[in-house]
Rosetta silent file (secondary structure, phi, psi, omega in degrees, C-alpha in Angstrom):
SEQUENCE: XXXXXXXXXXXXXXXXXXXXXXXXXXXXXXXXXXXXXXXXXXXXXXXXXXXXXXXXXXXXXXXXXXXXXXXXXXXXXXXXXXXXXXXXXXXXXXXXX
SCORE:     score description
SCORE:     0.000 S_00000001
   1 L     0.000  151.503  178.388  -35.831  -25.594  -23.269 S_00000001
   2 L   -89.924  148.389  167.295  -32.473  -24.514  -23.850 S_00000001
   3 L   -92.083  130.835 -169.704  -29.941  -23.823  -21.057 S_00000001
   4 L  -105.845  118.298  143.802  -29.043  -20.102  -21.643 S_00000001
   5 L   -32.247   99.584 -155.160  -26.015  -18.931  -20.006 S_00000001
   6 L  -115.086  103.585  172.467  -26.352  -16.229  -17.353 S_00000001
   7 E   -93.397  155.439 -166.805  -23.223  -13.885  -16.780 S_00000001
   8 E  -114.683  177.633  174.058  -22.700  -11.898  -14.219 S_00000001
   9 E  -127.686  116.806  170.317  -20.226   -8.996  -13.702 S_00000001
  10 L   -30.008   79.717  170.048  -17.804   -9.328  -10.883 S_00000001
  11 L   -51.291  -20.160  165.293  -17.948   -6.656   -7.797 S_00000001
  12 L   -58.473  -55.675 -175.727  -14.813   -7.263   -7.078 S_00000001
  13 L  -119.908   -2.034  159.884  -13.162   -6.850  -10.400 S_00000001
  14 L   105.713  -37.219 -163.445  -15.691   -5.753  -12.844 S_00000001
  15 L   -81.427  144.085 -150.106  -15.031   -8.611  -15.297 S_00000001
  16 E   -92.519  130.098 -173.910  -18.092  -11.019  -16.246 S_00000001
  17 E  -156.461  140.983 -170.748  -18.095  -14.972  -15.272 S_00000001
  18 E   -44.580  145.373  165.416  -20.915  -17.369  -15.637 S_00000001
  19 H   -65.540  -32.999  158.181  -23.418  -17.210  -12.129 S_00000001
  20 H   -80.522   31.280  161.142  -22.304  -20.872  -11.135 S_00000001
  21 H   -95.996  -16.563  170.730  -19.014  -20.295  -11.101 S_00000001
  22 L   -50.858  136.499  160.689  -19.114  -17.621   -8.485 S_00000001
  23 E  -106.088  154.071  166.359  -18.067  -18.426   -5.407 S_00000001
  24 E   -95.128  126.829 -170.218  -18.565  -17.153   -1.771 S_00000001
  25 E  -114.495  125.846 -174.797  -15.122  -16.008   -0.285 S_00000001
  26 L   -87.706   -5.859 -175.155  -15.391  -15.293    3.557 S_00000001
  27 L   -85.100  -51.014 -176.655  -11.649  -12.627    3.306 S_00000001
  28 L   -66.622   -5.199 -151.982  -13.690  -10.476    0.367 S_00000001
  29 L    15.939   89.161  177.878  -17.158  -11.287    2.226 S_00000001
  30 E  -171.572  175.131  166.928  -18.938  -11.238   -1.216 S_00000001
  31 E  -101.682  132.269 -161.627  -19.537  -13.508   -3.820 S_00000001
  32 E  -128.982  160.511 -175.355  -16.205  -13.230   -6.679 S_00000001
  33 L   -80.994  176.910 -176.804  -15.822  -14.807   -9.967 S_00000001
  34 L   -63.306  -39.714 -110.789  -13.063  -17.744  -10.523 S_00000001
  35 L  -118.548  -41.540  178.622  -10.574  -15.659  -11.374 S_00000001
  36 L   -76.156   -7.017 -174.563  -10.362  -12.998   -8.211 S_00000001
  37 H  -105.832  -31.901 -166.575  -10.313  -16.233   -6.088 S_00000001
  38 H   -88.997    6.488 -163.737   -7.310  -17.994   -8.210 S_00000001
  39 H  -104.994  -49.439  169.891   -5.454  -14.335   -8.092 S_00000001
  40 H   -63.987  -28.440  169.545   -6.028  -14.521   -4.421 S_00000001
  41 H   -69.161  -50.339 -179.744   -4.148  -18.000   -4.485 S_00000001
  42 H   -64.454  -51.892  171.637   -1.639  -16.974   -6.178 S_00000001
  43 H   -52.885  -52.498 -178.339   -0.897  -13.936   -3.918 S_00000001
  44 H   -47.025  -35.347  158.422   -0.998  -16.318   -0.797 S_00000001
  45 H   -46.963  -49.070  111.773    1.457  -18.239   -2.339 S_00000001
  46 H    11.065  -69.030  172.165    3.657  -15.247   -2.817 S_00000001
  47 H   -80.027  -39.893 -169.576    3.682  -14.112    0.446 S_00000001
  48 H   -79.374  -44.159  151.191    4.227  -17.617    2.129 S_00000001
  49 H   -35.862  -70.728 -158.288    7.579  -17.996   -0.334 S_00000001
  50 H   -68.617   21.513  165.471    8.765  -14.370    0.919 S_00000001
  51 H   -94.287  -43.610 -160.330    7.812  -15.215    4.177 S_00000001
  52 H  -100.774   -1.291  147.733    9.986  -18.461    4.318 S_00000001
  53 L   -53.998  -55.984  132.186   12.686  -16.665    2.732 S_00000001
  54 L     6.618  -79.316 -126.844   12.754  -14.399    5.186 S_00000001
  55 L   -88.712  -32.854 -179.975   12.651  -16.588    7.486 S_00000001
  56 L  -103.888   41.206 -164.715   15.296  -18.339    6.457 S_00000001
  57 L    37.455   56.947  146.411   17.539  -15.094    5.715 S_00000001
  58 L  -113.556   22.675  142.116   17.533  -15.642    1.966 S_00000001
  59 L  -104.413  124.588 -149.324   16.589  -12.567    0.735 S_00000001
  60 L   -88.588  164.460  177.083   19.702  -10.849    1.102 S_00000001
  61 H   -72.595   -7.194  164.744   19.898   -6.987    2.133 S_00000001
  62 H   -70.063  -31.127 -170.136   21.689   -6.437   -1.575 S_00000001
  63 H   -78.467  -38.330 -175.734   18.577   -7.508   -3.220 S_00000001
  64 H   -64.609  -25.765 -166.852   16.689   -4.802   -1.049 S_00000001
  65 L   -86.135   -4.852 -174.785   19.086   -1.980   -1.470 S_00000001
  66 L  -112.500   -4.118  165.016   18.629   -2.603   -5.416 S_00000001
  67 L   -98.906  143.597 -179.032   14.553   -1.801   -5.227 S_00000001
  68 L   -63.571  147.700  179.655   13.390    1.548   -5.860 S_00000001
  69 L   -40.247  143.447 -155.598   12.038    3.335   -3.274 S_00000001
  70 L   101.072  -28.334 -158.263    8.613    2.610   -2.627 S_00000001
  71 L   -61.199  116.795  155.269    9.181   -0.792   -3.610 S_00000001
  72 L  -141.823 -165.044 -172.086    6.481   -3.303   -1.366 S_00000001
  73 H   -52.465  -32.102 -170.811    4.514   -6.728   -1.420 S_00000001
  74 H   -66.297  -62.437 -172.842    2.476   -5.956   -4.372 S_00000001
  75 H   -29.120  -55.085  167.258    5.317   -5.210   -6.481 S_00000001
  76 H   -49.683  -52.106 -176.942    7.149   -8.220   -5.060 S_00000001
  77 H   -84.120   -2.445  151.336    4.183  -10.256   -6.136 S_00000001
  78 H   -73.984  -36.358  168.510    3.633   -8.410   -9.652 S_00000001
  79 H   -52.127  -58.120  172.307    6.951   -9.176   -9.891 S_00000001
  80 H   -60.344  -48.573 -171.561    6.887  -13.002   -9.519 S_00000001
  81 H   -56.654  -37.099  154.816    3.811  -13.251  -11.473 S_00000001
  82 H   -50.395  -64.653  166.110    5.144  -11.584  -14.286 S_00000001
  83 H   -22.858  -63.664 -152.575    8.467  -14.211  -13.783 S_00000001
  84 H   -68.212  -46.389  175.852    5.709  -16.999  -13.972 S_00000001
  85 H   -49.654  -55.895  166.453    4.108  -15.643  -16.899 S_00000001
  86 H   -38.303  -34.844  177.908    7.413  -14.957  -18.684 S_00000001
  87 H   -79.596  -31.334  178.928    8.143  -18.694  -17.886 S_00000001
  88 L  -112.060    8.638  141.192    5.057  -20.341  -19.347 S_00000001
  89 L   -81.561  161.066 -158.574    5.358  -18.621  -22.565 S_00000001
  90 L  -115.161  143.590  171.259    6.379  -20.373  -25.373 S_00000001
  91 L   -87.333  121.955  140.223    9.283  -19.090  -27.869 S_00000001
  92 L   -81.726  162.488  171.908    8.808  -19.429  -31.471 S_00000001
  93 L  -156.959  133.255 -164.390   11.714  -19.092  -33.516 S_00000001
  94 L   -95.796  130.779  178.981   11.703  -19.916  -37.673 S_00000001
  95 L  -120.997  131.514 -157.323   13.579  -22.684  -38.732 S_00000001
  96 L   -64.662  -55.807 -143.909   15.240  -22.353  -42.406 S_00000001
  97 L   -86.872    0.000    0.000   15.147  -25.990  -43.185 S_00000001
């Protein structure tokens, strides 16, 4: 017999990943696809930089006074990840010769 692939769709995030790849995560207390758990990595990582920034007074009160009101951690961390993204794309540019 062949092995047939069984996907599942994600409660967390709606989007579909194979059933072993799911994992049980004790913060969502569910079982989440790869992708909500490497998203979740990524935030912790996020917050433990702006934590130790913080901590060590390098985020200056200029940088705060320049976000719009409203402005909190998700943003900060939409922010970097966008930065990251921005960073691991690759530039083409056409060369003549």
């Amino acid at each position: 017999m062949e092995d047939k692939e069984i996907k599942v769709k994600c409660k967390r995030c709606g989007r579909q990943a194979k059933t072993e790849d799911f994992i049980l995560d004790p913060d969502f207390k569910m079982m989440v696809c790869p992708l909500c758990i490497k998203e979740k990595r990524m935030r912790e990582e996020v917050y433990s930089e702006l934590a130790k920034k913080r901590g060590k007074g390098g985020v200056e009160e200029e940088e705060l006074e320049k976000k719009p009101a409203g402005w909190d951690k998700e943003d900060e961390y939409l922010q970097r990840a966008y930065k990251r993204v921005i960073k691991d794309t690759v530039k083409v540019e056409k060369v003549d010769e």
